[in-house]
C-alpha positions as CSV (number, residue, x, y, z in Angstrom):
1,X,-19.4,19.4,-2.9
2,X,-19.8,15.6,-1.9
3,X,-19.4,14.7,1.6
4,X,-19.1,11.1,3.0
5,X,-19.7,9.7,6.8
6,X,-18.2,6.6,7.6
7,X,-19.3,5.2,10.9
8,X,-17.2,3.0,12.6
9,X,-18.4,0.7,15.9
10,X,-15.5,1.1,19.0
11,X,-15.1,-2.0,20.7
12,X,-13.0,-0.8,23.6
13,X,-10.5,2.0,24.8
14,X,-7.7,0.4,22.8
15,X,-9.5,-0.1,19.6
16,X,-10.5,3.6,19.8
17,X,-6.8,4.4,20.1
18,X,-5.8,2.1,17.5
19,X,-8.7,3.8,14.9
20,X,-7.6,7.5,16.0
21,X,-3.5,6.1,15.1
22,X,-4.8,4.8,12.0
23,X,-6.7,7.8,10.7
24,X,-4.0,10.4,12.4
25,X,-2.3,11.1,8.8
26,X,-5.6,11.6,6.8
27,X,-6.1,15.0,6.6
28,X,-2.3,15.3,5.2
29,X,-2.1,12.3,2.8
30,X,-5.3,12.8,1.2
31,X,-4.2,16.3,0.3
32,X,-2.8,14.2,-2.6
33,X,-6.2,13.1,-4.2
34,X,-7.8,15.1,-6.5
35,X,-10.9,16.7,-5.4
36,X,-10.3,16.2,-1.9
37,X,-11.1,19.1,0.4
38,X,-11.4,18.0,3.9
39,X,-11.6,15.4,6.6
40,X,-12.5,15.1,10.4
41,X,-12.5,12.0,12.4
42,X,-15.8,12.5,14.7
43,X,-16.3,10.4,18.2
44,X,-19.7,10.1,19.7
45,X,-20.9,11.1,22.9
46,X,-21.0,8.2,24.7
47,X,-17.9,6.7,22.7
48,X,-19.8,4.1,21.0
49,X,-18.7,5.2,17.6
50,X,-16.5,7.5,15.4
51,X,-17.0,8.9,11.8
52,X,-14.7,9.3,9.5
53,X,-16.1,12.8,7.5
54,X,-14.2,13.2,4.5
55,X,-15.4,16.1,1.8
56,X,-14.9,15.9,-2.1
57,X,-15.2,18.4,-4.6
58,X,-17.5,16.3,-6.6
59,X,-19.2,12.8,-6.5
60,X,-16.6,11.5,-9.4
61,X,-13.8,12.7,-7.7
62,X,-14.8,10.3,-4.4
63,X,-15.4,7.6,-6.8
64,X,-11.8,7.7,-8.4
65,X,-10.9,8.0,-4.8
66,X,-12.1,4.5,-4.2
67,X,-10.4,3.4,-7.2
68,X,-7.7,4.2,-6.6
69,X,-4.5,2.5,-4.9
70,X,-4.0,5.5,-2.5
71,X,-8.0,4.2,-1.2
72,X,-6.9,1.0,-1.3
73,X,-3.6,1.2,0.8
74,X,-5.6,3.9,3.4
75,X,-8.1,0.5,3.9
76,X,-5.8,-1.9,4.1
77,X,-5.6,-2.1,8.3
78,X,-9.4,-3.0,8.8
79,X,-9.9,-5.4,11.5
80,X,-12.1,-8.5,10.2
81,X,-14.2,-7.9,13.4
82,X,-15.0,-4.2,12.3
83,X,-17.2,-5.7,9.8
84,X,-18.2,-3.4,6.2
85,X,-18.6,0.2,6.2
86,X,-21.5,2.1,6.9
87,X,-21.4,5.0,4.8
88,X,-23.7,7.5,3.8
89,X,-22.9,9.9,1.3
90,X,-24.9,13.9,0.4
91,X,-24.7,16.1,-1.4
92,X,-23.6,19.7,-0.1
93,X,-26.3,22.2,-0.7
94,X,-25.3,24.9,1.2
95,X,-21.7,25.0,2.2
């Protein structure tokens, strides 16, 4: 499995409601990519941050992910002022 954390900075109370809105339909719509087997959006303690965990089958099948126009449409809302991702990606070793 290939599993991929996406941390993204909160500004305030309403941008944290605005990223939970936008990432509420995750877990159902991505049941419709291949190799997809999970997702959880994480907050931090002290609300500085979320992550976006999201869980492929294989490496491939995340990068046809972000190929894809079903990647493309789920990015589409980003906020200039969120700035790029910050993503790190592993490798499942023990599941």
């Amino acid at each position: 499995m290939y599993l991929v954390n996406n941390r993204i900075s909160v500004n305030s109370e309403e941008h944290l409601q605005e990223l939970v809105e936008r990432f509420q339909n995750a877990p159902q719509s991505m049941k419709a990519v291949p190799g997809f087997v999970s997702f959880r959006l994480l907050k931090a303690e002290d609300g500085s941050h979320l992550v976006a965990e999201t869980v492929f089958e294989t490496k491939r099948d995340f990068i046809n992910w972000t190929q894809s126009e079903h990647f493309r449409k789920a990015h589409g809302g980003r906020r200039p002022e969120e700035g790029r991702p910050n993503a790190s990606a592993y490798e499942v070793l023990i599941p």
